[in-house]
Rosetta silent file (secondary structure, phi, psi, omega in degrees, C-alpha in Angstrom):
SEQUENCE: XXXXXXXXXXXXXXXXXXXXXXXXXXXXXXXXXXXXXXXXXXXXXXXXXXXXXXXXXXXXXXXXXXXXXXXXXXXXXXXXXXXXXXXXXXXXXXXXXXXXXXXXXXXXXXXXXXXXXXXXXXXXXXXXXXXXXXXXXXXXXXXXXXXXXXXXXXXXXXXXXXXXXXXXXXXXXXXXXXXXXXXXXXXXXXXXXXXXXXXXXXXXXXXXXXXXXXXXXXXXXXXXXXXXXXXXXXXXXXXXXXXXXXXXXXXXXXXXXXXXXXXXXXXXXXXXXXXXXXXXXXXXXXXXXXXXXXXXXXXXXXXXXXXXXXXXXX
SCORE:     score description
SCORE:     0.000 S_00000001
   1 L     0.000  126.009  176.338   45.060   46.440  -26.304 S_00000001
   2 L   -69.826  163.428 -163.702   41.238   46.512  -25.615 S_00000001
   3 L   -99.592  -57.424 -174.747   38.890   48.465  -27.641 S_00000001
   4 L   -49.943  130.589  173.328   36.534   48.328  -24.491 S_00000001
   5 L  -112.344  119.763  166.738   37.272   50.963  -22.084 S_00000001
   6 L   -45.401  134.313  155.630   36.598   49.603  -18.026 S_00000001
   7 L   -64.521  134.807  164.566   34.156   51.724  -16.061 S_00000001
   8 L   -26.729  135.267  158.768   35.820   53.448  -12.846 S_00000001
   9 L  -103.093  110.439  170.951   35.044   51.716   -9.701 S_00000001
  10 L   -85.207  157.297  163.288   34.556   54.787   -7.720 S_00000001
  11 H   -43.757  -48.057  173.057   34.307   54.333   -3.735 S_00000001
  12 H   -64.237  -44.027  148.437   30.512   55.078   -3.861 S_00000001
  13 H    -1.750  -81.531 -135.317   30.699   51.909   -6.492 S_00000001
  14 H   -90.116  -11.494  170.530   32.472   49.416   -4.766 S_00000001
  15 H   -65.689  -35.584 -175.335   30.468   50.326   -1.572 S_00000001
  16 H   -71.106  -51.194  153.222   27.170   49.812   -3.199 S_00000001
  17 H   -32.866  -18.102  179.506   28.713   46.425   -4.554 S_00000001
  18 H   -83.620  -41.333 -173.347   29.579   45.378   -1.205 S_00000001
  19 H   -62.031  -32.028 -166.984   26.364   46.077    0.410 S_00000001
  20 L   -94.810  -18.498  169.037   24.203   44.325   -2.063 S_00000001
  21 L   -73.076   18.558  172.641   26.914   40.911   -2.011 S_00000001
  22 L  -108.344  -37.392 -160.454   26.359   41.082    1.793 S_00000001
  23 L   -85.692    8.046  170.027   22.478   41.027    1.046 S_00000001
  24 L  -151.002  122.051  178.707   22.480   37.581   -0.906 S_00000001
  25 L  -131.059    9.820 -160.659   24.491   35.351    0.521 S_00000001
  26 L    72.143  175.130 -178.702   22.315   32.257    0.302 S_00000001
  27 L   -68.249  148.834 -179.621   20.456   30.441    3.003 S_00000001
  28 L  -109.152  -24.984  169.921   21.703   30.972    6.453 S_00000001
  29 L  -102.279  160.039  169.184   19.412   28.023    8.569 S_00000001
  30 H   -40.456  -43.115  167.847   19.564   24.473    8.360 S_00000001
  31 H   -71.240  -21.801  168.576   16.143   24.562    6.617 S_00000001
  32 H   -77.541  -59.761  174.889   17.380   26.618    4.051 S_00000001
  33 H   -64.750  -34.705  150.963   20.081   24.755    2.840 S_00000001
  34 H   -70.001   15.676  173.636   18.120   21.529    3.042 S_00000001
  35 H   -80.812  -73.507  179.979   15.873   23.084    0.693 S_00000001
  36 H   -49.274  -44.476 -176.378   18.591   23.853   -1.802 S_00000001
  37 H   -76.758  -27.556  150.344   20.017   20.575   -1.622 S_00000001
  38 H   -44.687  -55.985  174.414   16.592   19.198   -1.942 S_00000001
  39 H   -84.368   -1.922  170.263   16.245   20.770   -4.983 S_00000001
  40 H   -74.579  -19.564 -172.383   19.220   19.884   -6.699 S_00000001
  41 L   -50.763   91.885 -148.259   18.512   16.704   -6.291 S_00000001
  42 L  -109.830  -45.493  171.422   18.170   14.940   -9.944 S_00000001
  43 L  -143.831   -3.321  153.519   18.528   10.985   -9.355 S_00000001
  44 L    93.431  -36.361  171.811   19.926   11.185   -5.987 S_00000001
  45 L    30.429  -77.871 -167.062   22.753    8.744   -6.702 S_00000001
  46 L  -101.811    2.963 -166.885   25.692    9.954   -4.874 S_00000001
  47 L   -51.964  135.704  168.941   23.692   11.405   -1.245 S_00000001
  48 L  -129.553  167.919  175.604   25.973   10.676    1.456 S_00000001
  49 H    34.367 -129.092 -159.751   25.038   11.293    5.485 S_00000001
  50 H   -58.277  -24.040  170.860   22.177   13.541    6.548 S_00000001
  51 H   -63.877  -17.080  176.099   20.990   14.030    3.050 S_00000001
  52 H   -56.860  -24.395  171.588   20.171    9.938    2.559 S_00000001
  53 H   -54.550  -26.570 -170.727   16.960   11.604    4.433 S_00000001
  54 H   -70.007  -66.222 -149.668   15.618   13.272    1.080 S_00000001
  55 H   -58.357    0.682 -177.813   15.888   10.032   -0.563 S_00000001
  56 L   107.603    5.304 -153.967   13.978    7.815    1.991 S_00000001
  57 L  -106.311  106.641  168.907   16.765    6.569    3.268 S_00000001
  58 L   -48.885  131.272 -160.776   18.300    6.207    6.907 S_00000001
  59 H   -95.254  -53.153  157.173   21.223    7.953    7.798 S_00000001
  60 H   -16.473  -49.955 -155.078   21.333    5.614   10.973 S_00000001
  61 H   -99.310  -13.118  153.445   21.213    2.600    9.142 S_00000001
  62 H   -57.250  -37.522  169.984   23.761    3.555    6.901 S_00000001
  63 H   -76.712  -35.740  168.536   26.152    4.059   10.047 S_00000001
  64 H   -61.919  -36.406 -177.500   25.202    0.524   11.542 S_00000001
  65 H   -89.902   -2.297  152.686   26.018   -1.142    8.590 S_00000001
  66 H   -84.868    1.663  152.072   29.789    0.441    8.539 S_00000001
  67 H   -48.813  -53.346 -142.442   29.828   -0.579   12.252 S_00000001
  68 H   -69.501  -58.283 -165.750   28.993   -4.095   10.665 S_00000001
  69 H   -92.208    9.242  160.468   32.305   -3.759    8.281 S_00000001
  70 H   -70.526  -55.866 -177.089   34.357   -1.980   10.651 S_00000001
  71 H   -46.576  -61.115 -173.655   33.862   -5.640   12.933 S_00000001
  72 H   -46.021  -81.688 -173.777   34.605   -7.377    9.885 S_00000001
  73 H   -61.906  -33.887  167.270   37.882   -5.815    8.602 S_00000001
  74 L    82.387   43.720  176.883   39.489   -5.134   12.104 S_00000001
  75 L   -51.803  143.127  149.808   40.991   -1.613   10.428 S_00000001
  76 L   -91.619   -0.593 -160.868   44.566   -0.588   12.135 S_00000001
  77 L  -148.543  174.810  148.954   44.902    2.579   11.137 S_00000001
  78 H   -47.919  -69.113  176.610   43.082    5.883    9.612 S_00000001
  79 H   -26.128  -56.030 -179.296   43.876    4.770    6.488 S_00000001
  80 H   -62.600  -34.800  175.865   42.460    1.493    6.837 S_00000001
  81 H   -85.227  -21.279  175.390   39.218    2.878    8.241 S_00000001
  82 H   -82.235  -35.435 -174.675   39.233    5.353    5.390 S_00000001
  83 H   -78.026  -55.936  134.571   39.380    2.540    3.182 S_00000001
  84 H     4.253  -85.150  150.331   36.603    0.889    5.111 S_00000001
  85 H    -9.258  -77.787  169.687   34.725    3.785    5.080 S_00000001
  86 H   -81.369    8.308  157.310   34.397    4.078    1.254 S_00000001
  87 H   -79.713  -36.253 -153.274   33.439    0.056    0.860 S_00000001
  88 H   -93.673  -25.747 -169.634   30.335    0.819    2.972 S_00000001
  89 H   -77.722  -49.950 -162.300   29.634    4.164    0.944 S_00000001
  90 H   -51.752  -62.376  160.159   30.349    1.857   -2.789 S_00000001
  91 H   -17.125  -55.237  172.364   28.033   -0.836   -1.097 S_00000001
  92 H   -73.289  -35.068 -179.016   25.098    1.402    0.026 S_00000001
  93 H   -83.372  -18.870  179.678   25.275    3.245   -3.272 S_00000001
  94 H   -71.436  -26.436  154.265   25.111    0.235   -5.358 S_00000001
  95 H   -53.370  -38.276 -156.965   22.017   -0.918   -3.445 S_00000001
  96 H   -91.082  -31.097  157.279   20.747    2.151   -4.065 S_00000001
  97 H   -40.289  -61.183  171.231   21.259    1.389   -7.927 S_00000001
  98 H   -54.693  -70.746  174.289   19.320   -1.460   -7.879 S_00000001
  99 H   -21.602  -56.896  165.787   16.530    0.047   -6.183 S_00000001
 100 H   -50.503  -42.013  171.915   16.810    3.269   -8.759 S_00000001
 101 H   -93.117   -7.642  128.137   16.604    0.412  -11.641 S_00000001
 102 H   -30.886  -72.986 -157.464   14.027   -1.100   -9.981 S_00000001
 103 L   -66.112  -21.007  176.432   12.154    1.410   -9.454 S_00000001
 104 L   -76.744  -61.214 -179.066   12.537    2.700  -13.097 S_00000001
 105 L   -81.594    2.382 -155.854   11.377   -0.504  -14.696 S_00000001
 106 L  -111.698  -30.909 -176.122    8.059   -0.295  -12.093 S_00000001
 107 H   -73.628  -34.931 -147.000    7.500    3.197  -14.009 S_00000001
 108 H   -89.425  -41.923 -163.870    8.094    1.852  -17.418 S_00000001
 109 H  -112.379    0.729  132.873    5.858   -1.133  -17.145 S_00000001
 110 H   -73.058  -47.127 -157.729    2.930    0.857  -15.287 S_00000001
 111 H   -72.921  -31.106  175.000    3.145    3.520  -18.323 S_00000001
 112 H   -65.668  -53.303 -166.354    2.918    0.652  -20.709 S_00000001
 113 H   -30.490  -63.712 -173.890    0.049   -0.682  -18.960 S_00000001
 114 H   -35.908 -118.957 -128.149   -1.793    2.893  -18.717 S_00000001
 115 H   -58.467  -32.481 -179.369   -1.340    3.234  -22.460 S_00000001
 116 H   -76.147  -35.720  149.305   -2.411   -0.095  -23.245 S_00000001
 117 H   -53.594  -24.228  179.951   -5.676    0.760  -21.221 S_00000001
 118 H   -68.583  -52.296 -177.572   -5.988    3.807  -23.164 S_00000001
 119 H   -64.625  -38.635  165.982   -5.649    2.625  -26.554 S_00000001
 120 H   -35.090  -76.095  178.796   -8.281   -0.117  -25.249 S_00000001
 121 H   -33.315  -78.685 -165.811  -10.851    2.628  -24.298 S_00000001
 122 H   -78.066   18.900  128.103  -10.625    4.388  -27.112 S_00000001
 123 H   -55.469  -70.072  166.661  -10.863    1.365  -29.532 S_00000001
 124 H   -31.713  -53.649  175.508  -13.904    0.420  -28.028 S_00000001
 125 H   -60.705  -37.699  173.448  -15.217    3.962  -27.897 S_00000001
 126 H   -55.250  -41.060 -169.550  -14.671    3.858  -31.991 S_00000001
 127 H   -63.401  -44.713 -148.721  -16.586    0.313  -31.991 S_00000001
 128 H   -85.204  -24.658  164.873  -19.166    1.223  -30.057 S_00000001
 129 H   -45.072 -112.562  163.928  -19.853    4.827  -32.015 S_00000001
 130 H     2.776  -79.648 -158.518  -19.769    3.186  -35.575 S_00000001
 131 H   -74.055   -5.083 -178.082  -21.093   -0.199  -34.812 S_00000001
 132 H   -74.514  -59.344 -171.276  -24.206    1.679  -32.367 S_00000001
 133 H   -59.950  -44.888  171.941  -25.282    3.923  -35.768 S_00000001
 134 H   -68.428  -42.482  170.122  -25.174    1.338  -38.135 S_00000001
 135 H   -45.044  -53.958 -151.296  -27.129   -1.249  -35.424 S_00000001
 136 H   -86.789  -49.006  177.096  -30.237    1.414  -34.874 S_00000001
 137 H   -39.558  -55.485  167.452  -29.981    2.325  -38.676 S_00000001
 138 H   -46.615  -61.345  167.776  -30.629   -1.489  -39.276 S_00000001
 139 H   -40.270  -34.177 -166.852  -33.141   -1.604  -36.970 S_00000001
 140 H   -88.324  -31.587 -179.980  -35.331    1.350  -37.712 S_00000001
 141 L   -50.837  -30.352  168.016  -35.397   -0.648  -41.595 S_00000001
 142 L   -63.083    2.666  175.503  -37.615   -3.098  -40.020 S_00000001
 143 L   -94.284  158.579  163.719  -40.818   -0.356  -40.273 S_00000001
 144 L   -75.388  -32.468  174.855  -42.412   -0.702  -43.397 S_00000001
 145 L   -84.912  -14.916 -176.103  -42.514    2.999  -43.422 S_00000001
 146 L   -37.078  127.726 -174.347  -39.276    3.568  -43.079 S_00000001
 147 L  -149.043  130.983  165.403  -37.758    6.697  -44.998 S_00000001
 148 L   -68.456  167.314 -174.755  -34.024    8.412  -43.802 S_00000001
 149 L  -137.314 -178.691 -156.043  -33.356   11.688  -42.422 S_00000001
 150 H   -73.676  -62.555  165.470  -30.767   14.174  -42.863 S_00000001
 151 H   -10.492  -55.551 -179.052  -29.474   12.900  -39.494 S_00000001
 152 H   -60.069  -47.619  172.942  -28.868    9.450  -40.674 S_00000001
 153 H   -64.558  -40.225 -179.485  -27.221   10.881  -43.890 S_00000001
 154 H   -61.510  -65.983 -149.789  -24.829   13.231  -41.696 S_00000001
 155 H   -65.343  -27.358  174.174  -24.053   10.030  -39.332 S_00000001
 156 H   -79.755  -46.916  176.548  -22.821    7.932  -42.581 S_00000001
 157 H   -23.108  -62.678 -164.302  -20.751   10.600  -43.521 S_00000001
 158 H   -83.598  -15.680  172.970  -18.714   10.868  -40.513 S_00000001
 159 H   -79.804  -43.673 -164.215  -18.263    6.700  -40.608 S_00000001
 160 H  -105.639    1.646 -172.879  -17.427    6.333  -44.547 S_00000001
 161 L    76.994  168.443 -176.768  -16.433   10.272  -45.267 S_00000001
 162 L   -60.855  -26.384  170.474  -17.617   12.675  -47.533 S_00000001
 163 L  -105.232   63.020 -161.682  -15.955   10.790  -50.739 S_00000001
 164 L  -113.495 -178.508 -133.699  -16.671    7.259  -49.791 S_00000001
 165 L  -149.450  149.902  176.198  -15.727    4.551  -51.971 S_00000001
 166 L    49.549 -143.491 -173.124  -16.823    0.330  -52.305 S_00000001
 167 H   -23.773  -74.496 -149.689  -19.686   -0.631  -49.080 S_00000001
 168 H   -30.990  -60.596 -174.820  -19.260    2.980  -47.928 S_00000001
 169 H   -81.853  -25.069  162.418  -20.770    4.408  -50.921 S_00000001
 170 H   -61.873  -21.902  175.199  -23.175    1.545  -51.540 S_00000001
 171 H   -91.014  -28.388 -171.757  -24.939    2.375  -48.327 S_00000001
 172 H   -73.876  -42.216 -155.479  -24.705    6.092  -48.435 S_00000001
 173 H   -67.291  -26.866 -166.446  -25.743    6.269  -51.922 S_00000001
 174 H   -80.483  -21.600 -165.134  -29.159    4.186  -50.502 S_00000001
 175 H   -72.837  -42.027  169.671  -29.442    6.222  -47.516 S_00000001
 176 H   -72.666  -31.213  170.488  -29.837    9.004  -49.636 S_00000001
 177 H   -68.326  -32.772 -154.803  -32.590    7.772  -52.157 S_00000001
 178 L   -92.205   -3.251  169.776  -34.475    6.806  -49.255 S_00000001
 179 L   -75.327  171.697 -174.254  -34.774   10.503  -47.785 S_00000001
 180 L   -95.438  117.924  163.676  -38.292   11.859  -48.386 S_00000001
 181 H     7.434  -42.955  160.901  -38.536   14.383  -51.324 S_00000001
 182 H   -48.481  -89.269  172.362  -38.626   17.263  -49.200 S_00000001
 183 H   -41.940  -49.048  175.786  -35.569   16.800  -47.433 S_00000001
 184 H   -56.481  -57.460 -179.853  -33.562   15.923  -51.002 S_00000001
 185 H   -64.420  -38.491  174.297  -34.772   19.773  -51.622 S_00000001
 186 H   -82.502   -8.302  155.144  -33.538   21.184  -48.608 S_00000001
 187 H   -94.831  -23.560  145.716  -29.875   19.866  -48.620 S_00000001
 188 H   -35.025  -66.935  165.773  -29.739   20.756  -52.464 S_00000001
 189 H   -32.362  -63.650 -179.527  -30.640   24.191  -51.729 S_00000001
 190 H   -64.834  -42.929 -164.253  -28.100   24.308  -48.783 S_00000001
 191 H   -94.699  -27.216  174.683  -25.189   22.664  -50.632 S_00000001
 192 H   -67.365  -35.791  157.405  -25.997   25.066  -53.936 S_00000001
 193 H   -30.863  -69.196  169.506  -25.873   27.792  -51.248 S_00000001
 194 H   -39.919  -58.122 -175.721  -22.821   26.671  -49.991 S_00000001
 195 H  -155.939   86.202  171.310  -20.889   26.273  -53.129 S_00000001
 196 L   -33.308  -56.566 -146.961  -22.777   26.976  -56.206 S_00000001
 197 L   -94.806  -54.609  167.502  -20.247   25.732  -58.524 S_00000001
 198 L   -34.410  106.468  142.085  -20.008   22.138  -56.394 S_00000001
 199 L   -37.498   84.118  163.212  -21.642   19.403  -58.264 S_00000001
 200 L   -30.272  162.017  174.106  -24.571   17.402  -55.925 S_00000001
 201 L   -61.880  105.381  162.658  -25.314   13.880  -55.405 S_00000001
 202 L   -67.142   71.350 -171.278  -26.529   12.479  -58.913 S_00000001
 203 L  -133.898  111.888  172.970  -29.025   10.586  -57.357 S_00000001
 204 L   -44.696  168.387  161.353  -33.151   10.322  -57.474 S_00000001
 205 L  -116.601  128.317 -167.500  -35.301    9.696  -54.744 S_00000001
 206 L   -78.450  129.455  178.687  -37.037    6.442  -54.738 S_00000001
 207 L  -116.444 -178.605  177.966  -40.275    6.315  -54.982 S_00000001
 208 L    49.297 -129.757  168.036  -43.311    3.168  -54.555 S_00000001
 209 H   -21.511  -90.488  141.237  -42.022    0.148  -55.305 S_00000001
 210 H    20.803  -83.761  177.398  -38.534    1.382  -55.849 S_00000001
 211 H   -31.266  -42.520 -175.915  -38.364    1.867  -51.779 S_00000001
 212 H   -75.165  -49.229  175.063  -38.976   -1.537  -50.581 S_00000001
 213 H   -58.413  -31.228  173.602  -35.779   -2.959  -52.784 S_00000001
 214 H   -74.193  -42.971  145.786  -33.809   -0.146  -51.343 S_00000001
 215 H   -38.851  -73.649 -112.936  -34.619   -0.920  -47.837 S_00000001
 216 H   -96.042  -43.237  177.631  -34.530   -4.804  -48.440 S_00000001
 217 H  -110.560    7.784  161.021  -30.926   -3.954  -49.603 S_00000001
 218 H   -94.284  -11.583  148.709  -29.325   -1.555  -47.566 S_00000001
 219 H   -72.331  -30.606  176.713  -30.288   -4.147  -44.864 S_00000001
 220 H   -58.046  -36.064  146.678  -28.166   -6.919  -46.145 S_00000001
 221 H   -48.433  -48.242 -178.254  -25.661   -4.107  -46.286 S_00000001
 222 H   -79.312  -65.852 -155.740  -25.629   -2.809  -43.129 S_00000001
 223 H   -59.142  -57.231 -164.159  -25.527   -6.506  -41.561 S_00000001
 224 H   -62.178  -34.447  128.150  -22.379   -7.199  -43.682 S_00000001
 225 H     9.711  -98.544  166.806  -21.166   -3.782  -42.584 S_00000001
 226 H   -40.519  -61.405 -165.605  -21.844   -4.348  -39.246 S_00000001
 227 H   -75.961  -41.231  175.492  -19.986   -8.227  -38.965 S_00000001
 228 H   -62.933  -39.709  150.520  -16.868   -6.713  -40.957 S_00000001
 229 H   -46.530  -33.185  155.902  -16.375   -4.032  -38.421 S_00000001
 230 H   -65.749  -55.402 -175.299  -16.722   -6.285  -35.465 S_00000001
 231 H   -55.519  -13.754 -168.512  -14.115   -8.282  -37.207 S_00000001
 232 L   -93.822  -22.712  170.104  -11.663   -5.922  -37.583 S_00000001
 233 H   -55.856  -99.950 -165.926  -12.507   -4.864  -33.594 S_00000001
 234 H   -10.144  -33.555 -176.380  -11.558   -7.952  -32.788 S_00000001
 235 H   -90.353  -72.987 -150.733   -8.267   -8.517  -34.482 S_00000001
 236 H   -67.756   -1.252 -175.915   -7.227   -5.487  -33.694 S_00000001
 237 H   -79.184  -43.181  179.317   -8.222   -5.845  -29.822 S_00000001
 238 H   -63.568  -18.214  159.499   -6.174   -9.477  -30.219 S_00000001
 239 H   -68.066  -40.389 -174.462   -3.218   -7.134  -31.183 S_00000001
 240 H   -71.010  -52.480  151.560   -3.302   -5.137  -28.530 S_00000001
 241 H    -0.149  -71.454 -165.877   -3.786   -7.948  -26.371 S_00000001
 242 H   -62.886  -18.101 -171.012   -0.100   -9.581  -27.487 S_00000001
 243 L   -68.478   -9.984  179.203    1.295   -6.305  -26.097 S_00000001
 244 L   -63.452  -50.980 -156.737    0.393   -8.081  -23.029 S_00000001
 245 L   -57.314  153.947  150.714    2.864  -11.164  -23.695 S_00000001
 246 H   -28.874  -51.830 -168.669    5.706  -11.404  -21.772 S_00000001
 247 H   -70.666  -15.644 -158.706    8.196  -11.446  -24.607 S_00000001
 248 H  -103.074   -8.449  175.150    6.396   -7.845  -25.438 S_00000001
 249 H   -83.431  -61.122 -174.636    6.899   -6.293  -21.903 S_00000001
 250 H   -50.715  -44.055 -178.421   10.519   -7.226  -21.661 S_00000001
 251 H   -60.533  -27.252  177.782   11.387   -5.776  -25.314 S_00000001
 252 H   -41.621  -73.370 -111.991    9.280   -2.246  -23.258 S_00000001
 253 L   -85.228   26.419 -153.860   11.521   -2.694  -20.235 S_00000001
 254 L  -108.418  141.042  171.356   15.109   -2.122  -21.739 S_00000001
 255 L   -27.778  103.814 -179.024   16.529    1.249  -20.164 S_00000001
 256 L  -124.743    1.047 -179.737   14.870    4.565  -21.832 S_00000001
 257 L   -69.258  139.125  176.485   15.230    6.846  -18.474 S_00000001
 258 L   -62.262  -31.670 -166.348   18.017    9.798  -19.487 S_00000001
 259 L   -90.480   19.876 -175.852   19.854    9.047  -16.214 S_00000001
 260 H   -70.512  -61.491  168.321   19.822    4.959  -16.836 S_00000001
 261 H   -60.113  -73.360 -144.995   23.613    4.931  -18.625 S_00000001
 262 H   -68.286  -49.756 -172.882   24.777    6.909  -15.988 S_00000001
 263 H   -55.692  -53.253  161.674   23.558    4.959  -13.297 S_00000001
 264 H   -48.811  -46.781  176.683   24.673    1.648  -15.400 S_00000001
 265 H   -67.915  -45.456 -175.675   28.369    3.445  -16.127 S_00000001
 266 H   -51.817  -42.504 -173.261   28.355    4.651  -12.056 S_00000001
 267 H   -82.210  -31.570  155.490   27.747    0.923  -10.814 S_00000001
 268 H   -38.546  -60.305 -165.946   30.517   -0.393  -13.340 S_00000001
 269 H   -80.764  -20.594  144.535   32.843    1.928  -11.751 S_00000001
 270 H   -42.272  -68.012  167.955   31.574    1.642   -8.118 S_00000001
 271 H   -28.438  -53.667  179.516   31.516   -2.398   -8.962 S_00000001
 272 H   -59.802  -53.397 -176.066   35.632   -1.550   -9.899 S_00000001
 273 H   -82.646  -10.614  172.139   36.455    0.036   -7.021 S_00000001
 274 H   -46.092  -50.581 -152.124   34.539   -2.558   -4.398 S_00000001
 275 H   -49.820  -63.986 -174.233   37.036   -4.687   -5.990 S_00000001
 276 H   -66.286  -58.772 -172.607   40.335   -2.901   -5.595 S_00000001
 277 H   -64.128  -32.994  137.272   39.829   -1.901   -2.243 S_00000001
 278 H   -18.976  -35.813  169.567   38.653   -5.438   -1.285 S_00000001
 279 H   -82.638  -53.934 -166.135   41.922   -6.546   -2.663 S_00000001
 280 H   -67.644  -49.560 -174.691   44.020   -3.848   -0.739 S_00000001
 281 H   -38.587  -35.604 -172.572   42.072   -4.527    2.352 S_00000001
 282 H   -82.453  -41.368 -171.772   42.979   -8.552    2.347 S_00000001
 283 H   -40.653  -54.958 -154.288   46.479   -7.599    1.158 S_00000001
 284 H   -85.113  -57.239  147.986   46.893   -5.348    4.077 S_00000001
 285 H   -20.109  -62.953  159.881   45.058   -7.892    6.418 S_00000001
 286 H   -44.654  -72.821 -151.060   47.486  -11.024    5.087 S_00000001
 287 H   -57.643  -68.312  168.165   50.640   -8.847    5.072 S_00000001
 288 H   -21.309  -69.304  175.193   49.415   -8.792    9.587 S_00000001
 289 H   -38.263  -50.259  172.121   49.108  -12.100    9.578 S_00000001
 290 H   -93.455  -11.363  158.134   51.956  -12.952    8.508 S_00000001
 291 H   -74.154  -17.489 -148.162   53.803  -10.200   10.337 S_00000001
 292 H   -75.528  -79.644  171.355   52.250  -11.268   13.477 S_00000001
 293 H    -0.086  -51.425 -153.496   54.698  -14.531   13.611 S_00000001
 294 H   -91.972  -86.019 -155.188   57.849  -13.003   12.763 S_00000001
 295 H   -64.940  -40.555 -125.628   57.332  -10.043   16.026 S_00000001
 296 H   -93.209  -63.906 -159.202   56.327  -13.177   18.445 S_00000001
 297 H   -42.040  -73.261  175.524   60.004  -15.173   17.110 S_00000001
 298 H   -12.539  -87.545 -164.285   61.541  -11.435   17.651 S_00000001
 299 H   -82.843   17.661  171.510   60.773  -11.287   20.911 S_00000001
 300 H  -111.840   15.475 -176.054   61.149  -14.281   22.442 S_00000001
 301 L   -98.492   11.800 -155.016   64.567  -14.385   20.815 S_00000001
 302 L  -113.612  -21.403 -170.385   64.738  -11.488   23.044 S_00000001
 303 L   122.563   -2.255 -162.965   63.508  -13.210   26.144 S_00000001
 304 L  -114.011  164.231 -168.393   60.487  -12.192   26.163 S_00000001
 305 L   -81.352  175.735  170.297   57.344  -14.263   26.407 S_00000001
 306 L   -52.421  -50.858  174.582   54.130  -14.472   24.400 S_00000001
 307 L   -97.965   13.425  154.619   51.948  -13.308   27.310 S_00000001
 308 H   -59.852  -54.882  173.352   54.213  -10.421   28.390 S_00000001
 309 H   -74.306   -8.499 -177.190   52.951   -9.411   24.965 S_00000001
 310 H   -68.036  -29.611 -169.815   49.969  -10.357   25.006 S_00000001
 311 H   -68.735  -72.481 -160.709   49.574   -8.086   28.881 S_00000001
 312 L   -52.452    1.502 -169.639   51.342   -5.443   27.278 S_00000001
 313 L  -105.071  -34.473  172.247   49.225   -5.028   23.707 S_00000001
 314 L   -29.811    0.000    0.000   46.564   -4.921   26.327 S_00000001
């Protein structure tokens, strides 16, 4: 016994229920309903007749080629033409398979490309940041006058980090002696600002002498810098590269589309039934053939000739 007690359907109810299921009834033109079946439309697969239009596909050329295996098989019967009938649909969709797995592997191996251009760019775009800062940083070392600026210090920063550790720190740490007094006051100030409690760079500012050896070796730095960073461009550009190889496109290309097993399980089982009905078709085609003999003996055991039957099938 329910708990739930049904509401009444009073008369004023079931009228008001009628009226609004007469006001959505779905599309009512031709255009409407190829809309809907447009959109339902997921991998297209199974479209039979006027609908082979969404997919690109002639509805036309679909009927000429079951002309083509009507000629072929010589059907006697409905049956036989029904049998017919679905060879030319298993046939067109299995075409249509390829094409779909085609067409699939055309996606899959432009999106590797794309991404393999990408990752390109924005290697480069790393190289050419990095190795550009460290290049004009060398360069500007060649004045005699030469002293860094808080710029310079900020731009090492964001290449070796705020903590940076072996070369990283050997260049930073020079980069820093080599600002002018001044500056060395005004980012003290600013980082005791910041965080009072934060320990600063334990580091002097070089003076005289002191400068030219600091220079002399933060260029030898910087060069070695510089040539380890191109190497590591390189290699890693020659990686990207192998992504290139044949062997490395083919391991890409193996089926990752969600509809791919079904379209692989559908053409097994399309592939199955080509088969059977291929079989019944010669079966049923022999089993004439071999009938045909047999009614000729019949009737002429009857009296009657060959070309009476032949006028008379006529």
């Amino acid at each position: 016994m329910s708990l739930v007690k049904s509401p009444t359907l009073t008369p004023e109810k079931l009228a008001a229920n009628q009226a609004n299921g007469r006001q959505s009834q779905g599309p009512v033109t031709e255009e409407g309903r190829e809309r809907i079946r447009a959109a339902n439309t997921r991998h297209g697969y199974y479209r039979q007749g006027a609908d082979l239009k969404i997919l690109g596909e002639n509805p036309e050329e679909f009927e000429a080629f079951f002309e083509s295996l009507l000629a072929t098989w010589e059907p006697q019967n409905d049956f036989e033409t029904s049998l017919v009938r679905r060879m030319a649909r298993l046939m067109w969709r299995l075409e249509r398979a390829d094409r779909v797995q085609e067409a699939m592997l055309v996606y899959q191996t432009e999106s590797l490309e794309r991404g393999l251009a990408r990752e390109k760019r924005q290697l480069a775009a790393a190289q050419d940041k990095v190795a550009g800062r460290l290049k004009a940083l060398a360069e500007r070392l060649d004045g005699s006058k030469f002293s860094s600026t808080e710029t310079d210090l900020k731009g090492m920063e964001e290449i070796f980090g705020k903590v940076p550790a072996g070369s990283g720190f050997e260049i930073m740490s020079r980069v820093y002696r080599l600002l002018p007094p001044a500056v060395k006051e005004s980012l003290e100030a600013a980082h005791s600002a910041a965080d009072p409690n934060a320990p600063g760079p334990d580091l002097t500012i070089a003076l005289g002498a002191t400068r030219d050896v600091l220079r002399a070796e933060l260029r030898v730095l910087l060069r070695e810098e510089i040539r380890q960073r191109d190497a590591e461009y390189e290699a890693k550009r020659a990686e990207l590269e192998k992504e290139t190889s044949g062997a490395y496109r083919e391991s890409m290309l193996l089926p990752r589309h969600p509809q791919a097993g079904l379209l692989l399980r559908s053409s097994d089982s399309d592939l199955r039934q080509l088969r059977f009905i291929t079989e019944m078709l010669t079966k049923l085609r022999a089993a004439r053939v071999k009938a045909a003999p047999e009614e000729a003996a019949s009737s002429e055991s009857f009296g009657i000739s060959h070309d009476v039957i032949e006028k008379t099938d006529g």
